[in-house]
N, C-alpha and C positions, 0 to 999 in steps of 0.2 A: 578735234582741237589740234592743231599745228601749233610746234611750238619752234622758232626762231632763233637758235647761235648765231651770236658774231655778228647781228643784225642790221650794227652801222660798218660793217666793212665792205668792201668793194663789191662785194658777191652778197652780203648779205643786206642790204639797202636797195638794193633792186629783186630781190627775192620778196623783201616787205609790199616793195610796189605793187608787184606781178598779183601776190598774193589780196591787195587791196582792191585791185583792178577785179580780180575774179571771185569779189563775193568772198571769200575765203575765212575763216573763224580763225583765230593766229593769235598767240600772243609773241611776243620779241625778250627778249633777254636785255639786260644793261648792268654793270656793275655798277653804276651811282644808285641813287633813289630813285630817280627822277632826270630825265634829258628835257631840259631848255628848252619851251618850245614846242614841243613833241606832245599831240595827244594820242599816238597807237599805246596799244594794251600792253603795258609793261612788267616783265617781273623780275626783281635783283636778281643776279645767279654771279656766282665765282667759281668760275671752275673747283676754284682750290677749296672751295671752301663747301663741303659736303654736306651737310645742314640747307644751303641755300640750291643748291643742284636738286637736290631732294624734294624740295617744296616747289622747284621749278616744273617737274616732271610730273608732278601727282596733276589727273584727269587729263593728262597730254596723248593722244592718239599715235600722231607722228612727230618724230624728232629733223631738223634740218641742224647737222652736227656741222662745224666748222669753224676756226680761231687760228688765230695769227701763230706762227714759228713760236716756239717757246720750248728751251730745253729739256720741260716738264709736262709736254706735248702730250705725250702715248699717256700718264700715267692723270691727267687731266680727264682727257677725253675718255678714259679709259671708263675713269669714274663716273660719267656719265652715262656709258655704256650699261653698267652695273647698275644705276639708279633707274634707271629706265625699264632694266630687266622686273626688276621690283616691282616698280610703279604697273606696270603690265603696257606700256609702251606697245606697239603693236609693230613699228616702222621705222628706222632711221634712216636717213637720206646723208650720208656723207660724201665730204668735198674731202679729195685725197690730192696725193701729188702724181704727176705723170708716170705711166706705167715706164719709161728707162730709167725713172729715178729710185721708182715704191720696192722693194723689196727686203729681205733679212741682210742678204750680201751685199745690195748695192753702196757704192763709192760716195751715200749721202747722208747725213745724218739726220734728215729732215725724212729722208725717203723711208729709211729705216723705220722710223717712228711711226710714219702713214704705214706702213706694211703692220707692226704692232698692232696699232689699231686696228686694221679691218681683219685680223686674225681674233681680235677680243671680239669683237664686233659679230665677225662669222662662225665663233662657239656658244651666241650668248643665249638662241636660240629667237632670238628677234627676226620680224622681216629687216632687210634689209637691202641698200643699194646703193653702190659706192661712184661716185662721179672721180675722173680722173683726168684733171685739165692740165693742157699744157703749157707753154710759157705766155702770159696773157700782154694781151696787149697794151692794158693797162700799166704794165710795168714802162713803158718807153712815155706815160707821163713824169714819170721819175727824170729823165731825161732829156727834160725839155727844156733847160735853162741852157744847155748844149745844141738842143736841134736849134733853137733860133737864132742860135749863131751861126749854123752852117753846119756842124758836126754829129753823127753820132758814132758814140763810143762803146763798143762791144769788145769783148775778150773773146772773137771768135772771127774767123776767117771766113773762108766761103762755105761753112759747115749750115744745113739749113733747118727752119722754124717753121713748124706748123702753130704759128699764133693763134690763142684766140680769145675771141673778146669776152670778156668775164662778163657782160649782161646777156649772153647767151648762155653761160654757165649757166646764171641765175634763173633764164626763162627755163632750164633745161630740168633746175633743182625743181623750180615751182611747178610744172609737170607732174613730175614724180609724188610729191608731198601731196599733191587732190587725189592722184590715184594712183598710190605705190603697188596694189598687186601684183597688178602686170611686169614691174621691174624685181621682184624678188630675187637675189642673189644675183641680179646681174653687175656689172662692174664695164660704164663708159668710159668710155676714150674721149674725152670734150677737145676738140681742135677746130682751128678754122681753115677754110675752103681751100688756103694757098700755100707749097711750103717755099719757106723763102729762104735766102742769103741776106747776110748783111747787108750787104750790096743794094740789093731786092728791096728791103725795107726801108733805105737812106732813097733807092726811087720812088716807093710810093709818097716818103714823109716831103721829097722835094715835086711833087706835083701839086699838094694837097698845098703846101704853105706857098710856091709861087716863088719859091728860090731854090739854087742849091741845097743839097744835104750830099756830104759826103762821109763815108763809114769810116771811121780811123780804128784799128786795133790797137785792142788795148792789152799788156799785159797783166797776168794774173796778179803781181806782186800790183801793179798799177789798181788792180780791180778793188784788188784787198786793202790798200792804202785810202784810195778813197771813198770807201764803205766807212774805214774809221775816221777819218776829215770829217765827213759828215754824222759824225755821233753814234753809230750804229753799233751795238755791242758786239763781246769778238765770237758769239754764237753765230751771231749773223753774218760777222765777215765771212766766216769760215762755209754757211751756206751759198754765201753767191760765190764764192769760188769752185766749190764742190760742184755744182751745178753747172758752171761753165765748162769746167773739166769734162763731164760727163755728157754737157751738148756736143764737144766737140770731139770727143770717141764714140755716140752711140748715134746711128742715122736713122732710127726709131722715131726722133723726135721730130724728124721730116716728114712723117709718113700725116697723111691726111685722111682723118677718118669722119664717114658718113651717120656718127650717133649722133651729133647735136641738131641733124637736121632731120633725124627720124623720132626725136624726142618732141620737138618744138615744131615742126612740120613746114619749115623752111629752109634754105639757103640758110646756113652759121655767115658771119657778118663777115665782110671783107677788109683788110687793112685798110685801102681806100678811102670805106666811109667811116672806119674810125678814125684816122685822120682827118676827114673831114669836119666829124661832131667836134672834133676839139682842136681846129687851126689855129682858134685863137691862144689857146692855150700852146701852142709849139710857135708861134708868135707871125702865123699868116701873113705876108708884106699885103700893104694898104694895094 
């Protein structure tokens, strides 16, 4: 029995698929009762709330651990770690942050917390196996009321990006979770095939949509401003700026590594065709 965090998020909505596609016994996690719609096997869980973690994990084999930025991150997830140990859990499959960010030192407070975690995680005596993706691609649909105008706007010069597409995360996590042995204590590097510049990526996105795109630098204070324009609390201003900071001191995040394609037994996805899957979404000229 596989059990599913975070299960309608970016990475964990195609984790469900993969898992559906292959036969796979799974149940999903949800904080409501109940999703609209939805007949996959569902069971309440709150992080915070240990009673319902608890009862999430009893008769669970393997765990697919992952959840959105939250201040209270490490000690969340942490909890789960412990209830799982309990439950006699056999396996976790955690989604981390990029190894220039994950650390006790590093300049991130997000990164910090993912390093917490897989330090609880690698005491707790569990299998275990931690995926570590880098800036996904997914993030420049955030973006797109910008690219179809012409623009994209990064805090970041000619410093470059090994994207990758979070439905290869997910084919990489579903992998793992049928048959974690083999990954025991290992710890991936998820990126994709190409690393790029800004530059780089304003060419792929103006191929794909049929117009211009050009890169405009943005500054930090500019980055941080309209994180909070747009509603975003100031934990999370404070992560995309830290994060920027740190793409553009560490040249690690350029480097292009060959796990997602020895997990999943392919070529990791190109910017190309992810641009392509979603032209319309970054607003394709007719």
């Amino acid at each position: 029995m596989i059990l599913v965090t975070g299960a309608t998020g970016t990475i964990g909505r195609s984790v469900v698929s993969g898992l559906i596609d292959g036969g796979a016994e799974f149940r999903a996690t949800t904080r409501r009762d109940a999703l609209p719609g939805s007949d996959l096997p569902l069971v309440r869980m709150e992080l915070s709330d240990r009673e319902s973690v608890v009862a999430a994990v009893a008769g669970v084999d393997v765990v697919f651990l992952n959840s959105s930025q939250h201040p209270e991150m490490a000690v969340h997830q942490g909890g789960l770690i412990d209830a799982a140990a309990e439950a006699g859990v056999r396996h976790i499959v955690k989604v981390s942050a990029g190894s220039a960010a994950t650390g006790p030192d590093k300049p991130s407070w997000v990164g910090r917390a993912h390093a917490a975690i897989e330090a609880r995680l690698s005491a707790s005596g569990l299998g275990w196996t931690v995926l570590r993706p880098n800036y996904f691609m997914q993030n420049l649909l955030g973006l797109a009321p910008a690219i179809s105008e012409g623009t994209l706007p990064m805090a970041l010069d000619d410093h470059r990006l090994a994207l990758v597409d979070a439905r290869d995360i997910a084919a990489a996590a579903t992998a793992v979770l049928r048959d974690p042995l083999p990954h025991h204590a290992r710890v991936y590097e998820m990126t994709g095939p190409e690393s790029l510049t800004p530059a780089d990526i304003a060419d792929r996105l103006s191929v794909g949509v049929g117009r211009r795109v050009a890169h405009v630098r943005l500054t930090l204070e500019e980055l941080r401003s309209g994180a909070a324009r747009a509603g975003a609390p100031e934990w999370i201003c404070r992560h995309v700026v830290e994060l920027m900071q740190l793409y553009s001191r560490d040249e690690s995040v350029g480097a292009v590594s060959q796990d997602v394609e020895r997990l999943i037994g392919r070529a990791s996805s190109s910017l190309a065709k992810f641009v392509a899957d979603h032209a319309s979404t970054f607003g394709r000229a007719a």
